[in-house]
mmCIF file of the N, C-alpha and C atoms, coordinates in Angstrom:
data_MODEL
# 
_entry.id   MODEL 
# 
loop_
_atom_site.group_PDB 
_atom_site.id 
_atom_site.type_symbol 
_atom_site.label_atom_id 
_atom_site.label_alt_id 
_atom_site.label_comp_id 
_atom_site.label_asym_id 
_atom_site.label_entity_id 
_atom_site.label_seq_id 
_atom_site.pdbx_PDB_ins_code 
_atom_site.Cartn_x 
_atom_site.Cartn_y 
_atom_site.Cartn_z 
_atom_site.occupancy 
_atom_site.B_iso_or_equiv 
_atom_site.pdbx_formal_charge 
_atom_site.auth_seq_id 
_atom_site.auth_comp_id 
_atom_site.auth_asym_id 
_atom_site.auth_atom_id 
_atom_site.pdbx_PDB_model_num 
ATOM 1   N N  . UNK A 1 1  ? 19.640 49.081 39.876 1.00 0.00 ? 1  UNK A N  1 
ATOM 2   C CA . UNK A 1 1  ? 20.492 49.039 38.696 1.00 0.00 ? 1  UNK A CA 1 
ATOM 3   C C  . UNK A 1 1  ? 19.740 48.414 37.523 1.00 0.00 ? 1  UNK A C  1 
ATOM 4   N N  . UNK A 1 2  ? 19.089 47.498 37.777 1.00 0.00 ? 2  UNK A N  1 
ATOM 5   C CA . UNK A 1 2  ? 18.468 46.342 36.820 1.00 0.00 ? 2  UNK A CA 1 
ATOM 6   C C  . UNK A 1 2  ? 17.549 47.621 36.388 1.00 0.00 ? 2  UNK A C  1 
ATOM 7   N N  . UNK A 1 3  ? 16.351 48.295 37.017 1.00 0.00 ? 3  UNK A N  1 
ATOM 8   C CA . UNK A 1 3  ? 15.821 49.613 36.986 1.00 0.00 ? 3  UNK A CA 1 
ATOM 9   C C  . UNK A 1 3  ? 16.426 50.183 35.119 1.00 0.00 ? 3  UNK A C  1 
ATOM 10  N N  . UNK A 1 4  ? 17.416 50.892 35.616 1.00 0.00 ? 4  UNK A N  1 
ATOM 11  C CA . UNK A 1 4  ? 18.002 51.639 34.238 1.00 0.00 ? 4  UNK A CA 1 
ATOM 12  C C  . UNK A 1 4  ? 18.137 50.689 33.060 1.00 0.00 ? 4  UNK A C  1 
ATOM 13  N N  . UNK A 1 5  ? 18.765 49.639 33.598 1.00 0.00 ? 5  UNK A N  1 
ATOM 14  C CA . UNK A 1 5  ? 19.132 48.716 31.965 1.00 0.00 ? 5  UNK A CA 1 
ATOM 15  C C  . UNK A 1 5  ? 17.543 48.549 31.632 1.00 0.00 ? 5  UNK A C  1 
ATOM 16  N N  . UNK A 1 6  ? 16.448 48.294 32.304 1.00 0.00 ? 6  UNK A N  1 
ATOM 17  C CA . UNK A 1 6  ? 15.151 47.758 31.819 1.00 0.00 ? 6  UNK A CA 1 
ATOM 18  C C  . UNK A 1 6  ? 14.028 48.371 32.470 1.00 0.00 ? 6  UNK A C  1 
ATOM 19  N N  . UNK A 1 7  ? 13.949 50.001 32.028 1.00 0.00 ? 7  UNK A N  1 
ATOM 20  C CA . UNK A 1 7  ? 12.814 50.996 32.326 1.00 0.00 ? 7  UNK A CA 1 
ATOM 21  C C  . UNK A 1 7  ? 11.592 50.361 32.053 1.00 0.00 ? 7  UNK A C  1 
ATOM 22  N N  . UNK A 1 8  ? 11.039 49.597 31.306 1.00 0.00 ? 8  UNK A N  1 
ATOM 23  C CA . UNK A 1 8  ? 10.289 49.026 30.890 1.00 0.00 ? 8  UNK A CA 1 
ATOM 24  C C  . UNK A 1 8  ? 9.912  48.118 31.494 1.00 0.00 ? 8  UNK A C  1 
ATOM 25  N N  . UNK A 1 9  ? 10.776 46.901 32.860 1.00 0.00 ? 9  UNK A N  1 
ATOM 26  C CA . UNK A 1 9  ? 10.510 45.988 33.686 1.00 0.00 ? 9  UNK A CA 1 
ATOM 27  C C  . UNK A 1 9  ? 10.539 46.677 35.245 1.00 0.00 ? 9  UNK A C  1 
ATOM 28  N N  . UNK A 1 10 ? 10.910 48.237 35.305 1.00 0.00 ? 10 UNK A N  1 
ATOM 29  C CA . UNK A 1 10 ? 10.736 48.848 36.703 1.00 0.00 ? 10 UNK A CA 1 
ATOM 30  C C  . UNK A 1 10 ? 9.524  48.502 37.360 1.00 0.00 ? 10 UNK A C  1 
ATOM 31  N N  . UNK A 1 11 ? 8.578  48.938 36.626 1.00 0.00 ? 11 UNK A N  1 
ATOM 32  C CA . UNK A 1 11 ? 7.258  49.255 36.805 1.00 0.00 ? 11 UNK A CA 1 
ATOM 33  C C  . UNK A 1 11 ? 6.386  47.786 37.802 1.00 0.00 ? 11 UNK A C  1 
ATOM 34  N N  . UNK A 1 12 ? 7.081  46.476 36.789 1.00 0.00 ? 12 UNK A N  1 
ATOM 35  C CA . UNK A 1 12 ? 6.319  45.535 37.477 1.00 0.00 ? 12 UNK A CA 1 
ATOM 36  C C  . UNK A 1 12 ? 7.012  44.974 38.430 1.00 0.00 ? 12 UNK A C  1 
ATOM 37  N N  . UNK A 1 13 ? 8.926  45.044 38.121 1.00 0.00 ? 13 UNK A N  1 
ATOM 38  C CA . UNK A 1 13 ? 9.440  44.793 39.312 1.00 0.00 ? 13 UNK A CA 1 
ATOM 39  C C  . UNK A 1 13 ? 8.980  45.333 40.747 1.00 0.00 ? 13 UNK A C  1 
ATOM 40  N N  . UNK A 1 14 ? 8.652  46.419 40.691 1.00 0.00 ? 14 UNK A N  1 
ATOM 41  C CA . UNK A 1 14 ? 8.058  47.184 41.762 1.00 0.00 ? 14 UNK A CA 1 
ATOM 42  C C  . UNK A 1 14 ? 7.001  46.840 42.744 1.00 0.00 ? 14 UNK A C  1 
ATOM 43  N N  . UNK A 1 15 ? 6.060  46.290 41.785 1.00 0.00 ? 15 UNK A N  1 
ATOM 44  C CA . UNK A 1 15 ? 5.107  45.614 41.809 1.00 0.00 ? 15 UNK A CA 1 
ATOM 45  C C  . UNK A 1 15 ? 4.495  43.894 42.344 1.00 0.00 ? 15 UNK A C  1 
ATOM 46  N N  . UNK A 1 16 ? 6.145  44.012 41.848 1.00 0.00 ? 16 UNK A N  1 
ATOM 47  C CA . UNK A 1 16 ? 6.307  42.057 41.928 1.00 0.00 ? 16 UNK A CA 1 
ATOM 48  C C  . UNK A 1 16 ? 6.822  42.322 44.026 1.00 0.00 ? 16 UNK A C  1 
ATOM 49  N N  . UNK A 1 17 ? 7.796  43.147 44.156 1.00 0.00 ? 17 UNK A N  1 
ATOM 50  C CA . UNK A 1 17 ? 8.246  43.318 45.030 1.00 0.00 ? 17 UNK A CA 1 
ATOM 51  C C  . UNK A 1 17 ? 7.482  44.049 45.868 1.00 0.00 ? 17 UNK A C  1 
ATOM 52  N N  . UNK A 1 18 ? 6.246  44.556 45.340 1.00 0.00 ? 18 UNK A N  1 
ATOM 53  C CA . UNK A 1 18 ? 5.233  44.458 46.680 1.00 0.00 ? 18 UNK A CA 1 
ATOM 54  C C  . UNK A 1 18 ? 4.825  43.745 47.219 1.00 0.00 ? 18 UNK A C  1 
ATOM 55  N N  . UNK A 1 19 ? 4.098  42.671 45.903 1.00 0.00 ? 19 UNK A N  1 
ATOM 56  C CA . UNK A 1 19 ? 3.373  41.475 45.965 1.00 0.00 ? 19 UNK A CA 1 
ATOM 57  C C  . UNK A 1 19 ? 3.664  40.706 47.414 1.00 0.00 ? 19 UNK A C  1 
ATOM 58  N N  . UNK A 1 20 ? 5.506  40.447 47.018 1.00 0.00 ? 20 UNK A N  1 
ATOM 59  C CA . UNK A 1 20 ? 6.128  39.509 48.284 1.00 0.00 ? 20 UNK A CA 1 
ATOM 60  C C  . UNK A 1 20 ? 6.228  40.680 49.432 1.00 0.00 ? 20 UNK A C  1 
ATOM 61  N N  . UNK A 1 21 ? 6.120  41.388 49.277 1.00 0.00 ? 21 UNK A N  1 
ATOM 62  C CA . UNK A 1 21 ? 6.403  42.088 50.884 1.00 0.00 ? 21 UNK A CA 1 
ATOM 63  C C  . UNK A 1 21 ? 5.271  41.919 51.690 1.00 0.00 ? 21 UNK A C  1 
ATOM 64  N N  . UNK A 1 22 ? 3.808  42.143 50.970 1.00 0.00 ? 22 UNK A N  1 
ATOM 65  C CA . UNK A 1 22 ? 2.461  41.503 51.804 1.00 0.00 ? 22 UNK A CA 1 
ATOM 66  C C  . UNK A 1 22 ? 2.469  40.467 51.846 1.00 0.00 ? 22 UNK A C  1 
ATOM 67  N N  . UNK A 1 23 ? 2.998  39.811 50.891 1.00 0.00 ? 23 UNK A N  1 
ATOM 68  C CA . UNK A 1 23 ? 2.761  38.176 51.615 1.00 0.00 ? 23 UNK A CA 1 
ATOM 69  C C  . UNK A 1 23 ? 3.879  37.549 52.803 1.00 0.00 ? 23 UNK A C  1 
ATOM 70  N N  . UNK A 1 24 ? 4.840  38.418 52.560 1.00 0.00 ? 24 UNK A N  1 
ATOM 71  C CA . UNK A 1 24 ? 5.657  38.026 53.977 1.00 0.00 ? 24 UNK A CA 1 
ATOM 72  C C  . UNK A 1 24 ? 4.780  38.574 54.995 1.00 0.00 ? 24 UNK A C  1 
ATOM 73  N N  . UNK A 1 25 ? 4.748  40.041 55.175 1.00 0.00 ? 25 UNK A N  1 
ATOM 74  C CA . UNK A 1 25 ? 3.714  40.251 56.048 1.00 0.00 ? 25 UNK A CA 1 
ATOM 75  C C  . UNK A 1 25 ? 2.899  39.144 56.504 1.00 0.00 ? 25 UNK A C  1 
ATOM 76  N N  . UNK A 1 26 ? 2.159  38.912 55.772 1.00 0.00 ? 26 UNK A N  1 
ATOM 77  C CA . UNK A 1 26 ? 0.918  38.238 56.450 1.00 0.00 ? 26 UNK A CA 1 
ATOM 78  C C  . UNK A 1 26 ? 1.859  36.559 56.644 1.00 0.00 ? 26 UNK A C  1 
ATOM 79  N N  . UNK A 1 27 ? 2.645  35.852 56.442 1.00 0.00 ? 27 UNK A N  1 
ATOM 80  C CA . UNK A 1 27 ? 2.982  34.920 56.786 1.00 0.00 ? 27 UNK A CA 1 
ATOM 81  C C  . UNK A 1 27 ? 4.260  35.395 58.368 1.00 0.00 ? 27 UNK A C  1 
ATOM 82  N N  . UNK A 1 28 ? 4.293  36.506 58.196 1.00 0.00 ? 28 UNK A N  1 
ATOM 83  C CA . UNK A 1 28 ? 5.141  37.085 59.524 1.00 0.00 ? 28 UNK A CA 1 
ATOM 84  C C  . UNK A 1 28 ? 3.864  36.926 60.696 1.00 0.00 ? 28 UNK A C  1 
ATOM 85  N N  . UNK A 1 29 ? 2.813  37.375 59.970 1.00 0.00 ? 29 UNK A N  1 
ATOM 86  C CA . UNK A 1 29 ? 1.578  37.591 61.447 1.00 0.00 ? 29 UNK A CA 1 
ATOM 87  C C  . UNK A 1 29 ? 1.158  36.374 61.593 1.00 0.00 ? 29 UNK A C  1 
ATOM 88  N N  . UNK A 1 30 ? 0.864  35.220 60.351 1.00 0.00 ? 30 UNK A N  1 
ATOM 89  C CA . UNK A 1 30 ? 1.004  34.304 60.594 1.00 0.00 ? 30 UNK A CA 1 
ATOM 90  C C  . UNK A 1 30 ? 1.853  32.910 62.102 1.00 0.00 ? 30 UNK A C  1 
ATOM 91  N N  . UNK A 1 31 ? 2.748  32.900 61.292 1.00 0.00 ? 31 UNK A N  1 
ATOM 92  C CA . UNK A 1 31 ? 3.422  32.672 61.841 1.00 0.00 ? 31 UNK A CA 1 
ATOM 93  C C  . UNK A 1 31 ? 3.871  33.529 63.625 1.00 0.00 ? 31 UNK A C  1 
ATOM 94  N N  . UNK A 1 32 ? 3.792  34.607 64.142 1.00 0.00 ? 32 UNK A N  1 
ATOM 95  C CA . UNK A 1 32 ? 4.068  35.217 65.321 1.00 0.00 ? 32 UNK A CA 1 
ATOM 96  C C  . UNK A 1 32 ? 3.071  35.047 66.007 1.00 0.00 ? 32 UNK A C  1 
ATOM 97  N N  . UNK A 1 33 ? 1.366  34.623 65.172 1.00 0.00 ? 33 UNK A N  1 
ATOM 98  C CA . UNK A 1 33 ? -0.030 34.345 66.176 1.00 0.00 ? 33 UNK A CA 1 
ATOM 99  C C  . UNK A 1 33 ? 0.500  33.250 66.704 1.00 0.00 ? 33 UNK A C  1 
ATOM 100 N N  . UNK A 1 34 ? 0.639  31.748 65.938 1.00 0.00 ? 34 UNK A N  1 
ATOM 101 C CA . UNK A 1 34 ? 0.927  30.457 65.905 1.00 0.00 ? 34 UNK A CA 1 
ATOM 102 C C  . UNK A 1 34 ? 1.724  30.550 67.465 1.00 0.00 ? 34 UNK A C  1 
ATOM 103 N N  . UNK A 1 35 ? 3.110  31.189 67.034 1.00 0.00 ? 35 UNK A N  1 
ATOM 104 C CA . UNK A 1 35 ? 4.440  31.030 68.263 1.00 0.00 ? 35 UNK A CA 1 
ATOM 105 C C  . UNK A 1 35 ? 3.621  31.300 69.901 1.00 0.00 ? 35 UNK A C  1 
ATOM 106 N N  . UNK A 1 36 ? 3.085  32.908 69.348 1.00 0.00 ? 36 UNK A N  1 
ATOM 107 C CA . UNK A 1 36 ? 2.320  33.190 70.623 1.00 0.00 ? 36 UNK A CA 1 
ATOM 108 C C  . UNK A 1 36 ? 1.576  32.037 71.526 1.00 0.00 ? 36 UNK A C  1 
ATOM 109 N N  . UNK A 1 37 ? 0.540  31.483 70.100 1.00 0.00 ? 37 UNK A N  1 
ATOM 110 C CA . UNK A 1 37 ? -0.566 30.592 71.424 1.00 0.00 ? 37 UNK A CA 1 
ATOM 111 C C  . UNK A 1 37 ? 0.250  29.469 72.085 1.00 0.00 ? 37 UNK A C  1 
ATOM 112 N N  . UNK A 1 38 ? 1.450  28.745 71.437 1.00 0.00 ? 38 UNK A N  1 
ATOM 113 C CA . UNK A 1 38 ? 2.274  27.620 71.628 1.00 0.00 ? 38 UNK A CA 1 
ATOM 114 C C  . UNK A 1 38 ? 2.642  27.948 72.700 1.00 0.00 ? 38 UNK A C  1 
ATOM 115 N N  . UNK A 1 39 ? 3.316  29.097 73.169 1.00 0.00 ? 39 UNK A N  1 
ATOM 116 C CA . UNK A 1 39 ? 3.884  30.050 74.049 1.00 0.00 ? 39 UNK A CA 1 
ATOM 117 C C  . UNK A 1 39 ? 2.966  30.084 75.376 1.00 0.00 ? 39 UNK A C  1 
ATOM 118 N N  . UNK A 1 40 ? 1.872  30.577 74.992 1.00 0.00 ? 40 UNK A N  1 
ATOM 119 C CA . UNK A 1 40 ? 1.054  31.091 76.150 1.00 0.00 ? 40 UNK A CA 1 
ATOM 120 C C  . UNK A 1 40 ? -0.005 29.585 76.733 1.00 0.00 ? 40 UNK A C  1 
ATOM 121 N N  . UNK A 1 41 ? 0.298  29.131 75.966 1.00 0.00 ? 41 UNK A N  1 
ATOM 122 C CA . UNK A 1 41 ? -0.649 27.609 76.147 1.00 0.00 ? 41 UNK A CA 1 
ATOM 123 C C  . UNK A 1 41 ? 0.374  26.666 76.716 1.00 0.00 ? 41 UNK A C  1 
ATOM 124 N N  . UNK A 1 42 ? -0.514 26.034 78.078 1.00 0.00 ? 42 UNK A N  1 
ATOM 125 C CA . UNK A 1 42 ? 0.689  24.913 78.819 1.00 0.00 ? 42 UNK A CA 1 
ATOM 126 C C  . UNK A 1 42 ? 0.559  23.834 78.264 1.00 0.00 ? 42 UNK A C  1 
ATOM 127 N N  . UNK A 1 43 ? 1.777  23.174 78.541 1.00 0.00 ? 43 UNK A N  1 
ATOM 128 C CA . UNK A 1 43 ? 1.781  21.706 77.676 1.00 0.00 ? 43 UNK A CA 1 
ATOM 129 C C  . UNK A 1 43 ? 1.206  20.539 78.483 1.00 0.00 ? 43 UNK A C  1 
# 
């Protein structure tokens, strides 16, 4: 919606909202290596 009112801010919104999707990514793989070794490693 925001899109139509501000054709002019699509472009980087788009952009901005890649930005965070790789960086979740990589704090998702992050974070799921971490759990793993905690996991697989005895205490």
């Amino acid at each position: 919606m925001a899109c139509m009112l501000h054709p002019k801010g699509s472009q980087h919104d788009r952009k901005r909202r890649t930005e965070h999707a790789e960086r979740d990514e990589r704090w998702e793989g992050c974070v799921s290596s971490a759990f793993r070794h905690e996991v697989s490693s005895p205490q």
